[in-house]
C-alpha positions, -999 to 999 in steps of 0.1 A, spaced: 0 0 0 13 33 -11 -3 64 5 -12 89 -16 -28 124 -7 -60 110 -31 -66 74 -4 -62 99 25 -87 128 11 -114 102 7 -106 78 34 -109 109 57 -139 122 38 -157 91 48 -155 94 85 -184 99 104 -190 131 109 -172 142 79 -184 173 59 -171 163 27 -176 142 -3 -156 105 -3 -158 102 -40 -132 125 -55 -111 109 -81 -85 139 -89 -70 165 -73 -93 187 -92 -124 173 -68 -103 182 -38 -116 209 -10 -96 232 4 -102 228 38 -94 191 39 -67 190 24 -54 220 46 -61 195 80 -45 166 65 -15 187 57 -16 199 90 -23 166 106 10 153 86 36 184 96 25 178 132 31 140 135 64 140 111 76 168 131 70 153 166 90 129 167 128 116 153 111 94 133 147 67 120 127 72 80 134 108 82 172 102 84 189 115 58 229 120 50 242 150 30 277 144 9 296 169 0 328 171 -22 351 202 -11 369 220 -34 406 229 -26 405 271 -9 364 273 -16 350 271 25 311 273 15 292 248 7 248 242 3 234 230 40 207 202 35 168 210 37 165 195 70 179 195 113 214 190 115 215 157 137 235 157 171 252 125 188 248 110 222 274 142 241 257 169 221 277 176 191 267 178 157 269 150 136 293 168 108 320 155 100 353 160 73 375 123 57 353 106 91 367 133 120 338 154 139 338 190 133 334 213 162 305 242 155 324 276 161 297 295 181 317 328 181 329 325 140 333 368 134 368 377 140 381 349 126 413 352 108 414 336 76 434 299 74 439 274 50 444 236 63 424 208 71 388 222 87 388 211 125 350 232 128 322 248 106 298 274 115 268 281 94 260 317 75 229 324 62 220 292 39 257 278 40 279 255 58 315 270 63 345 251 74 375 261 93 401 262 82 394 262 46 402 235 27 437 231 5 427 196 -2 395 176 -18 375 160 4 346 144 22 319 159 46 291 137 54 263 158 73 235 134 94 207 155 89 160 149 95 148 159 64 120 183 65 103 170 34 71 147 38 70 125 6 75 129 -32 55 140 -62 47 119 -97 82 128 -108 99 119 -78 104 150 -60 110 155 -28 78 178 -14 72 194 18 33 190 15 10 170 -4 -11 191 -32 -17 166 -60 -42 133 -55 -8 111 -66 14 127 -40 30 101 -18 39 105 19 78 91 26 70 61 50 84 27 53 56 2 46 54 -13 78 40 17 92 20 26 67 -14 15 84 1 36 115 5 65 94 -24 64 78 -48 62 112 -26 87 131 -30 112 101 -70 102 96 -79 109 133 -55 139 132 -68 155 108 -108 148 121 -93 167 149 -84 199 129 -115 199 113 -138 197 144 -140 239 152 -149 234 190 -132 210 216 -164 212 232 -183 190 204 -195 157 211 -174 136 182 -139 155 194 -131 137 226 -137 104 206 -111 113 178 -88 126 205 -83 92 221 -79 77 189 -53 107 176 -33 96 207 -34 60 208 -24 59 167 5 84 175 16 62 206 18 29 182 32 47 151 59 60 175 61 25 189 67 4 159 92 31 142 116 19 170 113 -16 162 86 -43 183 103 -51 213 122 -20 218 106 1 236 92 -3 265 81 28 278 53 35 254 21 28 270 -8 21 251 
């Protein structure tokens, strides 16, 4: 099964209590409003949690005496003591906090700091090499052309989740998105959704680890 933003318009459309037609069969069909929630419904659980199919590595190739270089569209990852996972030919880089009255060296970059939309090392580089950057990626799924896309618009947009959690996905986002559509907390339906929001996100979060691993989620 392959979630596309057209199963989760209709499959949400057909909940009860739902104000919307279940039939669509493009894009074109689509309301606005739905398709707002469930976009909503998706930022809020992707971005909860470190989710291990967000994980994403950035390469990049330095060039001898050129220090900038294109950050990834995503969080920079840190390791168990804090640091950022960046690294140059396998050593960690240290993040330079206070980077403005650096004087200019060339040599093999012991750090990086980040400017604007760039990555810059310290020293610069005289030599090629390799910086892997561990990074979440920010995007959601991909388009017909294989995009990466950081909402879904069109009914063949795909979310960006392992199939094994697919199910998961698909009820947290459903139940989620119910939520976001119901205007008052005070109506009758929004309590019921709300303990079926949490217990989807507690088993999606669950499973991502692996069964058997964790033990502190409590269903």
């Amino acid at each position: 099964m392959t979630l596309t933003l057209l199963d989760l318009y209709n499959t949400a459309a057909s909940q009860e209590w739902a104000m919307y037609d279940n039939d669509a069969a493009s894009d074109e069909e689509f309301e606005d409003s739905l398709v707002i929630a469930l976009n909503k419904a998706i930022l809020e659980i992707y971005m909860s949690h470190d989710f291990s199919f967000r994980d994403r590595t950035h390469i990049i190739l330095t060039i001898p005496r050129m220090d900038k270089y294109t950050l990834p569209s995503g969080l920079i990852k840190r390791d168990a003591c804090g640091n950022y996972i960046v690294k140059h030919n396998s050593t960690t880089l240290n993040l330079i906090d206070d980077y403005a009255n650096l004087n200019p060296r060339f040599g093999v970059p012991t750090g990086f700091y980040i400017k604007k939309d760039k990555l810059v090392l310290y020293p610069t580089p005289m030599e090629k090499g390799i910086v892997t950057i561990d990074y979440l990626t920010l995007t959601v799924g991909e388009n017909a052309e294989g995009d990466e896309i950081y909402t879904l618009q069109k009914d063949s947009d795909t979310l960006s989740v392992p199939p094994h959690l697919e199910a998961l996905m698909k009820e947290a986002i459903i139940t989620r998105t119910m939520l976001n559509t119901i205007a008052s907390e005070s109506d009758e339906n929004f309590s019921a959704y709300k303990k079926q929001a949490d217990k989807a996100y507690k088993l999606l979060v669950k499973y991502s680890k692996g069964v058997g691993l964790d033990k502190s989620v409590k269903i």
